[in-house]
C-alpha positions as CSV (number, residue, x, y, z in Angstrom):
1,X,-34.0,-59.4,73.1
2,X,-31.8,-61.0,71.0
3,X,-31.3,-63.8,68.5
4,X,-28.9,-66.5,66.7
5,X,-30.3,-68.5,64.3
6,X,-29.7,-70.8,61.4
7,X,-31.1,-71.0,58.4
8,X,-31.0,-74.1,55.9
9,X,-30.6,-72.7,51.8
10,X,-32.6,-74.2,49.4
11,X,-29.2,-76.0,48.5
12,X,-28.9,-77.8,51.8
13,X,-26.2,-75.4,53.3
14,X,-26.3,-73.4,56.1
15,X,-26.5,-69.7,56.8
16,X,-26.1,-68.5,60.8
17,X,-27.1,-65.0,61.5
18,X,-28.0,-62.8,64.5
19,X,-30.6,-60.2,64.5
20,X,-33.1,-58.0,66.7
21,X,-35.8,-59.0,65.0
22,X,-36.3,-62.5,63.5
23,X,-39.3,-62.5,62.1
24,X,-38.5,-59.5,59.9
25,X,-34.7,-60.7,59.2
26,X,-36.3,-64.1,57.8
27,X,-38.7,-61.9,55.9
28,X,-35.4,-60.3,54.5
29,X,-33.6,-63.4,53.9
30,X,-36.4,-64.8,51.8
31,X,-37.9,-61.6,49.9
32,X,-35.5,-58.5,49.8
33,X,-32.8,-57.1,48.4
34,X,-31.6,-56.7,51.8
35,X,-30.9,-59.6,52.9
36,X,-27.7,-61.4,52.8
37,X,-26.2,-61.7,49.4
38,X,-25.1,-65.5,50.7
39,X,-29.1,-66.2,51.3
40,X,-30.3,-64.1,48.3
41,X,-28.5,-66.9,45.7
42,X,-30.0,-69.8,47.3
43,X,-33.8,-68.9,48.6
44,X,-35.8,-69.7,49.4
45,X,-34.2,-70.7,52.9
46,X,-36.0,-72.1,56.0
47,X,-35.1,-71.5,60.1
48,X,-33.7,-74.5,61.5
49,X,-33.0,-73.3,64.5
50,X,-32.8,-70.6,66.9
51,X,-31.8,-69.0,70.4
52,X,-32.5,-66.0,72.3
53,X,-30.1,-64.1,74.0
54,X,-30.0,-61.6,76.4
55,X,-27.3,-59.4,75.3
56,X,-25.7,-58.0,72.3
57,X,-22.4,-59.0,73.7
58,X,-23.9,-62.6,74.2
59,X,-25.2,-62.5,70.7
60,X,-22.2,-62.0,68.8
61,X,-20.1,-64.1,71.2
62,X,-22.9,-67.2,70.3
63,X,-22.7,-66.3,66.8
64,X,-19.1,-66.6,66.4
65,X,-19.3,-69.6,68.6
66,X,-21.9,-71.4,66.2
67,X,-20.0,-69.9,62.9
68,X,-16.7,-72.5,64.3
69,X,-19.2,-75.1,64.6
70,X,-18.1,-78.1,62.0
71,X,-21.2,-79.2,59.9
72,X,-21.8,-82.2,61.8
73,X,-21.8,-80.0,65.1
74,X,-24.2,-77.8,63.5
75,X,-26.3,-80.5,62.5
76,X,-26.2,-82.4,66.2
77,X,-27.4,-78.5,67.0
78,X,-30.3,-78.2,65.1
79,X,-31.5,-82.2,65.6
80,X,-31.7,-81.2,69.6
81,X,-34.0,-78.4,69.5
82,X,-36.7,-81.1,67.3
């Protein structure tokens, strides 16, 4: 299984990501040095939103599709899944 997901900074922007494992990549976004160095300067951060996929090939393909995604689009996004 896989997942795209977006996380809201604690200064109101937004991080997408794609991972195997969400639970652990949040852990990694919020508490190691692992994570992303864009997350890392603005924790704590929160999931906003996310999808699973069924393919690695689908993954990326949503990812980049999301990443395009003005703000407003990405806000429309996550205000759909509430």
């Amino acid at each position: 299984m896989f997942f795209v997901y977006i996380l809201e900074c604690a200064d109101k922007t937004l991080y997408i990501g794609s991972t195997t494992d969400l639970e652990k990549r949040l852990y990694a976004h919020n508490n190691l040095k692992t994570g992303a160095h864009y997350t890392k300067i603005r924790r704590p951060v929160s999931l906003v939103y996310s999808e699973t996929l069924q393919t690695f090939a689908d993954m990326r393909a949503r990812e980049a599709e999301i990443k395009r995604l003005s703000r407003a689009e990405k806000l429309l996004l996550i205000s759909s899944e509430s």
